[in-house]
Legacy VTK file of the C-alpha trace (Angstrom):
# vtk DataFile Version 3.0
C-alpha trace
ASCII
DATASET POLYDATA
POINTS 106 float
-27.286 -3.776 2.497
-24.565 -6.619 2.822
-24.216 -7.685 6.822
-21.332 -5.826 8.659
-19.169 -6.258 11.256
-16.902 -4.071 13.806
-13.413 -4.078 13.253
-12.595 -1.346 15.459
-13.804 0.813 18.036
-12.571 3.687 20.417
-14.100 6.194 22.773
-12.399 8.873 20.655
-13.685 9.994 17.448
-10.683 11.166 16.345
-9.029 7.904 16.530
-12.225 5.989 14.845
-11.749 8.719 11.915
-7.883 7.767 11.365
-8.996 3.442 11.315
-11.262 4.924 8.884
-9.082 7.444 7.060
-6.579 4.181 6.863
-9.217 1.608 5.681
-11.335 3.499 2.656
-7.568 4.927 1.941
-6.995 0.983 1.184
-10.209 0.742 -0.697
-11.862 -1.002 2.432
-15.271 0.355 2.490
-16.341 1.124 6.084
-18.086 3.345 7.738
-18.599 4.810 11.451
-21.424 4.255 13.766
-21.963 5.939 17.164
-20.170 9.064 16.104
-22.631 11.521 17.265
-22.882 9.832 20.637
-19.139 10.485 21.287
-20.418 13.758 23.148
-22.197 12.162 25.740
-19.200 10.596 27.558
-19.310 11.196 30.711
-22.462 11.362 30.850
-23.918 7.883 30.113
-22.081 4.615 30.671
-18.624 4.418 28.854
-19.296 1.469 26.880
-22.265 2.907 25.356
-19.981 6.152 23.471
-17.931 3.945 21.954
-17.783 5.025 18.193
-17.218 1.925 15.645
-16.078 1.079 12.071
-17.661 -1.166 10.541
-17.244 -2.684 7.298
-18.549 -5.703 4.865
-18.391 -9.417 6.416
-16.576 -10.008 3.116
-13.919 -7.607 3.665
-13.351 -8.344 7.256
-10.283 -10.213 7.515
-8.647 -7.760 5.278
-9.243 -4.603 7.196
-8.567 -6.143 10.556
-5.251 -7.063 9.228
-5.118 -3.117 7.853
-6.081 -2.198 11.405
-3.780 -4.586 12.812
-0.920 -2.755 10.906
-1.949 0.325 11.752
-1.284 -0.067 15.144
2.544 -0.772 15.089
4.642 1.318 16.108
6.307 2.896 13.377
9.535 1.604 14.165
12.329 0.680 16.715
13.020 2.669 19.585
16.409 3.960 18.920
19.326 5.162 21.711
20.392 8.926 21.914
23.793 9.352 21.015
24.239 11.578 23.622
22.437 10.515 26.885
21.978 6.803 25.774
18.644 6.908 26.631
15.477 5.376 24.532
13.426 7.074 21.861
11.092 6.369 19.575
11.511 6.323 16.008
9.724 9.391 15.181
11.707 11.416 17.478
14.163 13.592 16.189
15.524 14.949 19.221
15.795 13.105 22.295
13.146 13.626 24.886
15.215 13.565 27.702
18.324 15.637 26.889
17.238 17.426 23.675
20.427 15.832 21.551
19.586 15.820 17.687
19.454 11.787 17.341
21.163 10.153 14.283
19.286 9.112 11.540
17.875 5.753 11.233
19.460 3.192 9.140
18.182 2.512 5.568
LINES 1 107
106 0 1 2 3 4 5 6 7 8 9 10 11 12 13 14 15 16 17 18 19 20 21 22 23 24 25 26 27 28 29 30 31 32 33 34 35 36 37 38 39 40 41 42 43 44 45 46 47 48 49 50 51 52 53 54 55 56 57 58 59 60 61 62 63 64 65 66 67 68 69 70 71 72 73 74 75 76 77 78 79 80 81 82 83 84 85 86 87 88 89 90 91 92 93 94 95 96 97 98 99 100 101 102 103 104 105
């Protein structure tokens, strides 16, 4: 087995499964470790429930940058027509006064 290293790591599992969802969905091939442990938060030191991907050495650089992307926002917070106030880009109402907000752009 090639060496591997972590590119990611969370104290959900939930959130290590959608880095991993993203990265084999790229053809990255990772894998999790400490997934199982997940359940014992609480119940042994935090840093020790932390579930990781890991992937090739090789193929490191790549799926940090993956990662990387990942974790933008999906786009510009945009004003409510209405109310003026900010929302993100996957709202379609606005959170504060319930106004439908425009469509973004493009």
């Amino acid at each position: 087995m090639s060496a591997e290293v972590v590119v990611f790591s969370s104290a959900w599992a939930a959130e290590a499964h959608l880095v991993l969802g993203a990265l084999t969905g790229a053809g990255v091939p990772a894998r999790l470790r400490n997934e199982l442990v997940a359940g014992l938060a609480g119940e042994v030191p935090f840093d020790a429930v932390r579930v990781e991907v890991l992937v090739p050495v090789e193929e490191a650089a790549r799926a940090q940058q993956l990662v990387d992307e990942a974790r933008q926002p999906a786009g510009a917070d945009r004003p409510c027509p209405a109310c003026s106030e900010s929302n993100p880009a996957a709202f379609e109402l606005c959170w504060s006064c319930g106004a439908e907000l425009t469509a973004p752009p493009g």
